[in-house]
Backbone and ligand atoms as CSV (ligand in chain L), in Angstrom:
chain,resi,resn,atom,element,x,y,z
A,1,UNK,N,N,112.978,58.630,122.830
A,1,UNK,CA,C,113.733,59.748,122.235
A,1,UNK,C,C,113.043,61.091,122.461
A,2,UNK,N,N,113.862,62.068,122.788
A,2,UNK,CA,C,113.215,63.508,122.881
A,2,UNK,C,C,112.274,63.884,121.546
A,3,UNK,N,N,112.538,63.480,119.970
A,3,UNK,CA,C,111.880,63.663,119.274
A,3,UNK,C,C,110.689,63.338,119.189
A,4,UNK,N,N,110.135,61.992,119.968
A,4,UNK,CA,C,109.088,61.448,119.782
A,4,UNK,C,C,108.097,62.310,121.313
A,5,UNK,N,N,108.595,62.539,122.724
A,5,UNK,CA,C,107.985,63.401,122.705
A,5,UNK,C,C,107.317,64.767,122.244
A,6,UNK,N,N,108.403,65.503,121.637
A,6,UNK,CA,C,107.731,66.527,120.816
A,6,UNK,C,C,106.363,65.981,119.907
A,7,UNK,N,N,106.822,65.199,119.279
A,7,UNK,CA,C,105.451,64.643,118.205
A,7,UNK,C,C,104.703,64.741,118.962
A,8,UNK,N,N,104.481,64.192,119.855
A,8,UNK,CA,C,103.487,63.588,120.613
A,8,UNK,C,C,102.725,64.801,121.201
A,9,UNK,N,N,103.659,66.214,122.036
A,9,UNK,CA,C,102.905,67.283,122.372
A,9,UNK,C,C,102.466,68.119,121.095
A,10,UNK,N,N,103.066,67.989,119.578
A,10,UNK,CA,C,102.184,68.902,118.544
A,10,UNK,C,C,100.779,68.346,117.976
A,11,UNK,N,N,101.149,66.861,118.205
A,11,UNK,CA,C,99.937,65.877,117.863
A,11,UNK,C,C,98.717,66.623,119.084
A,12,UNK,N,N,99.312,66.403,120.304
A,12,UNK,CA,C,97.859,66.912,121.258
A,12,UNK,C,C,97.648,68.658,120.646
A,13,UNK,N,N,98.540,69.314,120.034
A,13,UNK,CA,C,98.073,70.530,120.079
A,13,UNK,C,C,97.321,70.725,118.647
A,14,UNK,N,N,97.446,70.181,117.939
A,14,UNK,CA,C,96.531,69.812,116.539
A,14,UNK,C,C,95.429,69.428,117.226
A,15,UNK,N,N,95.260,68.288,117.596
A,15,UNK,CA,C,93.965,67.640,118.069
A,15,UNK,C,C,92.858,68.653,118.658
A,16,UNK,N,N,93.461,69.060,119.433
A,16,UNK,CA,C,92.871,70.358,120.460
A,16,UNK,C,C,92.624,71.346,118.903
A,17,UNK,N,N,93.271,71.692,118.325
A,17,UNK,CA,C,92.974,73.163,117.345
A,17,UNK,C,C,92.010,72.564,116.506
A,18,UNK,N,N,91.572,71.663,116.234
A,18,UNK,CA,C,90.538,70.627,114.997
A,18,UNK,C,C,89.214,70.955,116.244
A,19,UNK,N,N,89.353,70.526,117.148
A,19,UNK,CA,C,88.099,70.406,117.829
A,19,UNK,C,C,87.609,72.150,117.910
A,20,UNK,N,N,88.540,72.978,118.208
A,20,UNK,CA,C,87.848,74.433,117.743
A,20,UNK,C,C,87.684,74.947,116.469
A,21,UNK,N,N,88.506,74.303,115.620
A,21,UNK,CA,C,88.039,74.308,113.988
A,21,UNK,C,C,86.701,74.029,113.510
A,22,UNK,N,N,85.767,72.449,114.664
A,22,UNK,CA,C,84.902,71.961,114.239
A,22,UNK,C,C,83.437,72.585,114.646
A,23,UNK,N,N,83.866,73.436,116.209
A,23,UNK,CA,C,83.464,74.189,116.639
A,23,UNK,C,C,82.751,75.259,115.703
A,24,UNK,N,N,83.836,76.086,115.647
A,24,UNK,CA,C,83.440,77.119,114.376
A,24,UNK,C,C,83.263,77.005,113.311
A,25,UNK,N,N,83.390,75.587,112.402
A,25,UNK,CA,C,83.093,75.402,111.157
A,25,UNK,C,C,81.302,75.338,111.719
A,26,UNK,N,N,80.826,74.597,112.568
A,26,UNK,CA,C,79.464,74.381,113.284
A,26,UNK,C,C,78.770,75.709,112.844
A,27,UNK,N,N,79.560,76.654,113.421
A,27,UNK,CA,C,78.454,78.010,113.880
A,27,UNK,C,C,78.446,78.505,112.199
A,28,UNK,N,N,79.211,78.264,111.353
A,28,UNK,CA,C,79.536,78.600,109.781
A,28,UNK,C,C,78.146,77.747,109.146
A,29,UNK,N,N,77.396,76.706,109.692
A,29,UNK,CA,C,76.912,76.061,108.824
A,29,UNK,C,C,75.523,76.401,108.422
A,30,UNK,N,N,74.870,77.338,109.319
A,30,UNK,CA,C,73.549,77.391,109.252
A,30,UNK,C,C,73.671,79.376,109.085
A,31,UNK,N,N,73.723,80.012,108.288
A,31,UNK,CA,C,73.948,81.348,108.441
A,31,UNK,C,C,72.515,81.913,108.760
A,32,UNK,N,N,72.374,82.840,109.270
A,32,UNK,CA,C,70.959,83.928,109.033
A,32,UNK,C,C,71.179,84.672,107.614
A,33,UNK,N,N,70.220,85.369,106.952
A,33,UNK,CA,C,70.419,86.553,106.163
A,33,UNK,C,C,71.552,87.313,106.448
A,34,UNK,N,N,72.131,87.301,105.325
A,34,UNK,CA,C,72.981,88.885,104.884
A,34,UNK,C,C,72.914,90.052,104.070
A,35,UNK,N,N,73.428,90.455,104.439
A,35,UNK,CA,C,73.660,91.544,103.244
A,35,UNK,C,C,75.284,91.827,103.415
A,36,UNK,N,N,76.171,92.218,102.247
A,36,UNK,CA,C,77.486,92.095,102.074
A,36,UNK,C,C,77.900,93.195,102.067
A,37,UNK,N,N,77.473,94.198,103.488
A,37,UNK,CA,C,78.337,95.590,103.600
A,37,UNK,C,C,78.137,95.769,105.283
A,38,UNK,N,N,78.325,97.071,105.579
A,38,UNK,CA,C,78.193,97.764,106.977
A,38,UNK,C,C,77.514,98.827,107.182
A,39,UNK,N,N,76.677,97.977,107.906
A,39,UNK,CA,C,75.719,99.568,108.276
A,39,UNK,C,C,76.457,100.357,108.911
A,40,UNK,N,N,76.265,102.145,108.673
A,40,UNK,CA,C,76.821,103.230,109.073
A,40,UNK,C,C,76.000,104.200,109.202
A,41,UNK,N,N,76.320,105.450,110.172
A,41,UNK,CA,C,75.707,106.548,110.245
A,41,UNK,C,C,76.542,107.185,110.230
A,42,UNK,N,N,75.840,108.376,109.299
A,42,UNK,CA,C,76.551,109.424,108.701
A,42,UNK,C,C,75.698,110.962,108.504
A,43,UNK,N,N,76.476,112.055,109.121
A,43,UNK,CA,C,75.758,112.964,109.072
A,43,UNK,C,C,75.905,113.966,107.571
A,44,UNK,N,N,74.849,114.334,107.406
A,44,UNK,CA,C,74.891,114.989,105.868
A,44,UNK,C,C,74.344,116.432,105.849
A,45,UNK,N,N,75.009,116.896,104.696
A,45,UNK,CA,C,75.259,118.802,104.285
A,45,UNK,C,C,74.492,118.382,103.135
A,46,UNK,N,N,73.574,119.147,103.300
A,46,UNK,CA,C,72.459,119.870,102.002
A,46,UNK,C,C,72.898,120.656,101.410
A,47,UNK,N,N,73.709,121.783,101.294
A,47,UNK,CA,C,74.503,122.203,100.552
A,47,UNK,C,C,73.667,123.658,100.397
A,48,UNK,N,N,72.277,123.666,101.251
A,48,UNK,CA,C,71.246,124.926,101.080
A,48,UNK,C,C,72.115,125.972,101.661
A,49,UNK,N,N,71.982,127.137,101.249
A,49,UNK,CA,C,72.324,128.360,101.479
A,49,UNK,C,C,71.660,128.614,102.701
A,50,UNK,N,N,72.191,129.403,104.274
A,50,UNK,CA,C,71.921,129.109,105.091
A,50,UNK,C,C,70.924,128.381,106.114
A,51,UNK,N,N,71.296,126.620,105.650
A,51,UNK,CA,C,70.965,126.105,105.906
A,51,UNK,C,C,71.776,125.516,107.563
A,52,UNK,N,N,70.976,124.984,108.253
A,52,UNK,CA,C,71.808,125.072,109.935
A,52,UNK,C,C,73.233,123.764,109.477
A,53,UNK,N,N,72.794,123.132,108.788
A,53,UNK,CA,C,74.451,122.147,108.567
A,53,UNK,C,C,75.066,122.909,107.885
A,54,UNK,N,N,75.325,124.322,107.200
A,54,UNK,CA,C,76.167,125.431,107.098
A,54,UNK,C,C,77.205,126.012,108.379
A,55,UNK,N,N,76.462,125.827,109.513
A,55,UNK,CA,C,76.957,126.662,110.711
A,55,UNK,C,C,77.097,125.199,111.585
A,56,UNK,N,N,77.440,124.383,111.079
A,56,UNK,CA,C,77.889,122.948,111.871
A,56,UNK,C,C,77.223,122.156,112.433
A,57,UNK,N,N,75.815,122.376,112.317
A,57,UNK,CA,C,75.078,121.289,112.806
A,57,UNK,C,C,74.183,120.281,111.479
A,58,UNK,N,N,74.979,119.204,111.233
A,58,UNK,CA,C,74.593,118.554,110.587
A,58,UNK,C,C,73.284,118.239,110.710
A,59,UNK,N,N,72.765,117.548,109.540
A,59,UNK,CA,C,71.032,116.837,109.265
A,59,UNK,C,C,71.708,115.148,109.464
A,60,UNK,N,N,70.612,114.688,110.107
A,60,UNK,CA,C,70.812,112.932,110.340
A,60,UNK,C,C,71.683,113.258,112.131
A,61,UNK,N,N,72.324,112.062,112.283
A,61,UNK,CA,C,72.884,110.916,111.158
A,61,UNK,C,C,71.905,110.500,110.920
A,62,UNK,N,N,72.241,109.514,109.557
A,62,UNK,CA,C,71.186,108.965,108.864
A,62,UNK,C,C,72.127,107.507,108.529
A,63,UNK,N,N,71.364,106.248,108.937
A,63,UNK,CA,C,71.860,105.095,108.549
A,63,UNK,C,C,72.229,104.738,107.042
A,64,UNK,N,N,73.359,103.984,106.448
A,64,UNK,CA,C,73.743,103.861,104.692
A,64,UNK,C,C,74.191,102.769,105.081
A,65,UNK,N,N,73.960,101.983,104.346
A,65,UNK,CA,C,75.053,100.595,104.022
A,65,UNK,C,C,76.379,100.783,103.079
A,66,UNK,N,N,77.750,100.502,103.660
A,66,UNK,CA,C,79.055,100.535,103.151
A,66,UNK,C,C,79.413,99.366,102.535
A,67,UNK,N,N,79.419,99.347,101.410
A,67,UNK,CA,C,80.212,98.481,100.932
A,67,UNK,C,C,81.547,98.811,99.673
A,68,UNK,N,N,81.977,97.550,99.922
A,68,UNK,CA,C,83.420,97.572,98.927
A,68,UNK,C,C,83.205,97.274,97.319
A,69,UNK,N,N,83.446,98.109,96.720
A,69,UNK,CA,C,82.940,97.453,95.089
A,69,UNK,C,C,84.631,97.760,94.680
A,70,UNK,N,N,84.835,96.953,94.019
A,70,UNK,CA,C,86.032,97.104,93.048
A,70,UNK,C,C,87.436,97.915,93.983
A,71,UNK,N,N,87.200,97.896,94.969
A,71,UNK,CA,C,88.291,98.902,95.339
A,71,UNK,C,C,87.528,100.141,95.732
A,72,UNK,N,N,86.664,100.135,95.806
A,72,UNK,CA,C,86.036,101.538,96.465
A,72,UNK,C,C,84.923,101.679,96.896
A,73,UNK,N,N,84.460,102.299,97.979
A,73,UNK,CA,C,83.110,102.371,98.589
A,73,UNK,C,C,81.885,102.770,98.407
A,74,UNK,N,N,80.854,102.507,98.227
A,74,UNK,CA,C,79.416,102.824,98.039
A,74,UNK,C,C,78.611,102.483,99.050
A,75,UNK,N,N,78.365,104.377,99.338
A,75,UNK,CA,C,77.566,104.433,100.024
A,75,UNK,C,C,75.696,104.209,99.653
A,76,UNK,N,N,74.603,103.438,100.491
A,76,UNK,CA,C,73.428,103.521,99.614
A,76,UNK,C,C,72.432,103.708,101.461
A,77,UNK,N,N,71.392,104.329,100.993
A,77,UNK,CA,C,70.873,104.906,101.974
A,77,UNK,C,C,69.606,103.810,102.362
A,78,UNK,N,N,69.689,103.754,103.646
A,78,UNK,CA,C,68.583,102.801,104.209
A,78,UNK,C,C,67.616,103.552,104.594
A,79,UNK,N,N,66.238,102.948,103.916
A,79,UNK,CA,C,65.250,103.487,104.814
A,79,UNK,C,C,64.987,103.098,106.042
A,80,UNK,N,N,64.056,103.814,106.632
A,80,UNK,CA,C,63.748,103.854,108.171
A,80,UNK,C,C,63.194,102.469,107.906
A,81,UNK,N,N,62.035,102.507,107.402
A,81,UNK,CA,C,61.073,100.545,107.547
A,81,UNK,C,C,62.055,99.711,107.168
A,82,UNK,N,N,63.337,99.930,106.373
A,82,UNK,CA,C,63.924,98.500,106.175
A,82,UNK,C,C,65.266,98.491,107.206
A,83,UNK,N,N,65.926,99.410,108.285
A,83,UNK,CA,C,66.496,99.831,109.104
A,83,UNK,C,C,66.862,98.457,109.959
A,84,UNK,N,N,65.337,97.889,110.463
A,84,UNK,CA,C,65.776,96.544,111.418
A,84,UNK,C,C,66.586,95.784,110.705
A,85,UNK,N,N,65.446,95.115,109.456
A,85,UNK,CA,C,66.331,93.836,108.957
A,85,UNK,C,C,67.440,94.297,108.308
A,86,UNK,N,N,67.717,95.072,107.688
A,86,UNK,CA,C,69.144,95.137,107.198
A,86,UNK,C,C,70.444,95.236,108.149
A,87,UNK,N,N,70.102,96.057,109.760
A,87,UNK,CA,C,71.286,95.895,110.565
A,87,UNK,C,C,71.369,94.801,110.904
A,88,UNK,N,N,70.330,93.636,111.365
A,88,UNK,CA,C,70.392,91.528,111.220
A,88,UNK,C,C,71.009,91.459,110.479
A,89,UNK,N,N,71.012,91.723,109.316
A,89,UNK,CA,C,71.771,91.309,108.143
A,89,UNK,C,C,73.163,91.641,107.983
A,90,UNK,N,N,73.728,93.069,108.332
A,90,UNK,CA,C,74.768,93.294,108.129
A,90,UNK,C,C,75.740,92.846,109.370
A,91,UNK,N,N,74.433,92.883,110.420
A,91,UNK,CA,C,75.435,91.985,111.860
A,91,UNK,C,C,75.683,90.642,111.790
A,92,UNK,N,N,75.174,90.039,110.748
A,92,UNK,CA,C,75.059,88.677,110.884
A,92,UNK,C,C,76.617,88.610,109.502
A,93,UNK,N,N,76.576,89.418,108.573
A,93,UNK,CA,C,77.333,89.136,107.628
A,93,UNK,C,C,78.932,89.379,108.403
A,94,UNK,N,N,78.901,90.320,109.392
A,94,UNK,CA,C,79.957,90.994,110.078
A,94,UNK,C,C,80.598,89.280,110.982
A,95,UNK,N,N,79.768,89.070,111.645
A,95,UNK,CA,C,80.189,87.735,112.351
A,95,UNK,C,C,80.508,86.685,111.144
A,96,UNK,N,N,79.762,86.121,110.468
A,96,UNK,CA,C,80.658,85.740,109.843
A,96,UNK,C,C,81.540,85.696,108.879
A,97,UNK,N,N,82.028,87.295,108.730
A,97,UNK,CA,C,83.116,87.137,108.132
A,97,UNK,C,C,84.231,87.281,109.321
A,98,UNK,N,N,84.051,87.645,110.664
A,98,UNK,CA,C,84.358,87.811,111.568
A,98,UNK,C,C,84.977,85.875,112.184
A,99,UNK,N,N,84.114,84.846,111.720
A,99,UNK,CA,C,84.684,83.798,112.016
A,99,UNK,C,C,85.549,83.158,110.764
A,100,UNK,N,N,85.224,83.829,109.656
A,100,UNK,CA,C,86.049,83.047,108.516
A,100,UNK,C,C,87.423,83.232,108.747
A,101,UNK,N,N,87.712,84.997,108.813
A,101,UNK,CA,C,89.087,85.132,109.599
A,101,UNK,C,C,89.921,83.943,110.748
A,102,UNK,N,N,89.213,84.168,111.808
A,102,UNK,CA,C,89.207,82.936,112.943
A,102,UNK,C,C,89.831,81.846,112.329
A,103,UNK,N,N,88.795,81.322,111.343
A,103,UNK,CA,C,89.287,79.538,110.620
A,103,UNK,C,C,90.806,80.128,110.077
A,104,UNK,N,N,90.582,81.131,109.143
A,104,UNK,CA,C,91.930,80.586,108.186
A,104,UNK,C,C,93.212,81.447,109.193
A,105,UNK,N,N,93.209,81.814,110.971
A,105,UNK,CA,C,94.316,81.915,111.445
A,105,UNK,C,C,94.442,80.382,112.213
A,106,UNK,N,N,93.037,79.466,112.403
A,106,UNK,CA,C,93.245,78.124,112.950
A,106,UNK,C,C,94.273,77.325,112.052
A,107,UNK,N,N,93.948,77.343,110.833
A,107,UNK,CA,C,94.131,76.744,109.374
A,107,UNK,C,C,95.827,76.912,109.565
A,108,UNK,N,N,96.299,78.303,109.892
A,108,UNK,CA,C,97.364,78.822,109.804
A,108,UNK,C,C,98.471,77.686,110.849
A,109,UNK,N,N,97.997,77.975,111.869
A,109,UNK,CA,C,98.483,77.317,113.167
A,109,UNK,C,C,98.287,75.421,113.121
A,110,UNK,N,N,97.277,75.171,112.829
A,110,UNK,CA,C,97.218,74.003,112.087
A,110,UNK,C,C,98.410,73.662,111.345
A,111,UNK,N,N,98.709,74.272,110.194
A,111,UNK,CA,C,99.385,73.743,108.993
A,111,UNK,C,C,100.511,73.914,110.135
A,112,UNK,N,N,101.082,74.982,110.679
A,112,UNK,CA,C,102.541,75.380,111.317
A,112,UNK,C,C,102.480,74.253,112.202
A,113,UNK,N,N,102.105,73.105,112.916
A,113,UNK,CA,C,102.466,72.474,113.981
A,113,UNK,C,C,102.506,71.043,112.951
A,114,UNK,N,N,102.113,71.324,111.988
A,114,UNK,CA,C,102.335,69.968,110.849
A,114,UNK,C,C,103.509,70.471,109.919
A,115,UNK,N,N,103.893,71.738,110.130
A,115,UNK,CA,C,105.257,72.112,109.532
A,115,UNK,C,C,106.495,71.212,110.374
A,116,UNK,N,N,105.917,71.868,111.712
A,116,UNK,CA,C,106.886,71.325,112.547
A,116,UNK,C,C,107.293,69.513,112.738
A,117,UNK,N,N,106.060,68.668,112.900
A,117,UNK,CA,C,105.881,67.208,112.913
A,117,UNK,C,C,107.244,67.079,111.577
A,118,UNK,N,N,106.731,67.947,110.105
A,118,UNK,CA,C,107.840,67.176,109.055
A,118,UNK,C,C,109.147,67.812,109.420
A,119,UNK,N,N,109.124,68.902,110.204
A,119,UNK,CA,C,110.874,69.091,110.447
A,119,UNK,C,C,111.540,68.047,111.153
A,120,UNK,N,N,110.917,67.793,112.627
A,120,UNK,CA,C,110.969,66.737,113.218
A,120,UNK,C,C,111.424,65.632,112.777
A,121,UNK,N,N,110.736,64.977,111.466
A,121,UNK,CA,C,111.219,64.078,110.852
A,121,UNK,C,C,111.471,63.830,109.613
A,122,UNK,N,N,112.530,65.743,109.020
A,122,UNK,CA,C,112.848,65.565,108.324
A,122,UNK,C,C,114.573,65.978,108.386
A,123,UNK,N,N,115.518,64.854,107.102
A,123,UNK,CA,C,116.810,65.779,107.456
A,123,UNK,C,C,117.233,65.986,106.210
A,124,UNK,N,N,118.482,66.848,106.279
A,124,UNK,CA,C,118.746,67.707,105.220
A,124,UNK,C,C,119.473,66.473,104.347
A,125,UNK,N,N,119.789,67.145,103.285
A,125,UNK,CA,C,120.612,66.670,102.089
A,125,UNK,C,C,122.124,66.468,102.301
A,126,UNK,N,N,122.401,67.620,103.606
A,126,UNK,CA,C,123.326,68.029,103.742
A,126,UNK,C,C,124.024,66.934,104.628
A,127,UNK,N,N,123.407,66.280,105.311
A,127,UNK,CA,C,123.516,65.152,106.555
A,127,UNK,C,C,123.411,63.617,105.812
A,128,UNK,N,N,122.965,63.531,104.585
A,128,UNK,CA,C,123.131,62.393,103.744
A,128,UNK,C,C,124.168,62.314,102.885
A,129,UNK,N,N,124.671,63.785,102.803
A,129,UNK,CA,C,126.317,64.061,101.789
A,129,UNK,C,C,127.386,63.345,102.671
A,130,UNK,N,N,127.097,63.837,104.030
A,130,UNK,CA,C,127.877,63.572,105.057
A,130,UNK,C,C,128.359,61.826,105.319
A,131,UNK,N,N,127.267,61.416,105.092
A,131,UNK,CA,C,127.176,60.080,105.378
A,131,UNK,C,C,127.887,59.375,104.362
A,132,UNK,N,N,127.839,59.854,103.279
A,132,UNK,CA,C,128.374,59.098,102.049
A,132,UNK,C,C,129.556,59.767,101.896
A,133,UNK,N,N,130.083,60.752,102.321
A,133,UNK,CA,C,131.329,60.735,102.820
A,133,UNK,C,C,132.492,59.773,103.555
A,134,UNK,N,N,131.045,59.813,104.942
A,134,UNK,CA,C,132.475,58.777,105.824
A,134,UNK,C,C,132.234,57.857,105.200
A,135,UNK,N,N,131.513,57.179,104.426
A,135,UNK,CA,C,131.904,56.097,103.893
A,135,UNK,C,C,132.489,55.736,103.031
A,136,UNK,N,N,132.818,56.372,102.233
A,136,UNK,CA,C,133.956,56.691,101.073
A,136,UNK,C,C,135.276,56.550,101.888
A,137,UNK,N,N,135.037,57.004,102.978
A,137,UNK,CA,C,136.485,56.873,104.021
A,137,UNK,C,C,137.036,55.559,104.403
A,138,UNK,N,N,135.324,55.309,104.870
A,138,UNK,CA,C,135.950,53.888,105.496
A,138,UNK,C,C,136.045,52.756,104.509
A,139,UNK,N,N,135.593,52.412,103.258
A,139,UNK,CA,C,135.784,51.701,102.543
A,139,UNK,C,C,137.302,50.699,102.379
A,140,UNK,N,N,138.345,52.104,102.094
A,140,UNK,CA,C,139.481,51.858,101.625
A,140,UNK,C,C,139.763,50.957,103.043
A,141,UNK,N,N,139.691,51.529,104.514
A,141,UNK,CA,C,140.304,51.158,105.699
A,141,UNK,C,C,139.199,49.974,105.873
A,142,UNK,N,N,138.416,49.381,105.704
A,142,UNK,CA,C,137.402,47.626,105.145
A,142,UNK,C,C,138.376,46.607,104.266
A,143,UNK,N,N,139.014,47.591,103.030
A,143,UNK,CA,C,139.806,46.719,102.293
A,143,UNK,C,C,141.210,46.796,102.911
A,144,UNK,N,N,141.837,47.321,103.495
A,144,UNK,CA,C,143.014,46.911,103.871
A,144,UNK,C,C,143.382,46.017,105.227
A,145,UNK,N,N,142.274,45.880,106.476
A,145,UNK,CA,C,141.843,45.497,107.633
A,145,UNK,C,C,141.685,43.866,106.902
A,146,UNK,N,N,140.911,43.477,105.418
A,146,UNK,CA,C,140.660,42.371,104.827
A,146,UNK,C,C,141.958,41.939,104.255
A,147,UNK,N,N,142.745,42.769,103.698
A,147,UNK,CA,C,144.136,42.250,103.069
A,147,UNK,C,C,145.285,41.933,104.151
A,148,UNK,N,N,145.179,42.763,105.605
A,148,UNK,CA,C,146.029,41.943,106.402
A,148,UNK,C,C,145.655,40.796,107.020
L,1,ZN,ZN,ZN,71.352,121.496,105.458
């Protein structure tokens, strides 16, 4: 039946999406250090009375870590000595939130080709009304086929 090929090509395309699921669940398992924002550079106004970031030439950039609190951003200033490990950290937090995304559009595509398998072999209500229809039909034409 044409239906059972289909199964058969969403089954190989699941199979295939699990093995890159398992893939990237892999690289998820062993993290480096984080830290839970983004390093940024940002140039800053002293606000000194003719001071040269008055006449457009900013002071810095100067590296800050961005993060999200409650709905809004905080900025906090990195020093120079802690500069290395915190950009490891924020590159490392960036990737993986960078693969969590990844999983839950696998997850997505996953579930949709197991949407599809139960359409495949599922039918409506509407096609079982049907059925108990014609048979309501043919009943009467059973008993009269028996009475002649
Ligand atoms: Zn200034």
């Amino acid at each position: 039946m044409m239906d059972r090929k289909a199964i058969s090509d969403l089954r190989q395309r699941i199979f295939w999406l699990r093995e890159d699921r398992e893939k990237l669940e892999n690289s998820l398992f062993r993290p480096k250090k984080m830290i839970r924002a983004s390093l940024v550079f940002l140039a800053n106004y002293c606000g000194k009375k003719d001071c040269r970031c008055k006449k457009g030439f900013p002071h810095g950039p100067y590296p800050y870590l961005s993060e999200k609190r409650k709905g809004k951003t905080r900025m906090t200033y990195v020093k120079k000595r802690t500069l290395g490990e915190v950009k490891l950290e924020a590159e490392e937090y960036a990737r993986f939130q960078h693969q969590l995304a990844r999983l839950s559009k696998l997850n997505e595509k996953i579930r949709s080709l197991f949407e599809q398998i139960r359409d495949l072999n599922c039918r409506e209500v509407e096609e079982y009304r049907k059925v108990l229809t014609e048979r309501k039909k043919n009943i009467p034409r059973q008993e009269n086929e028996k009475a002649n």
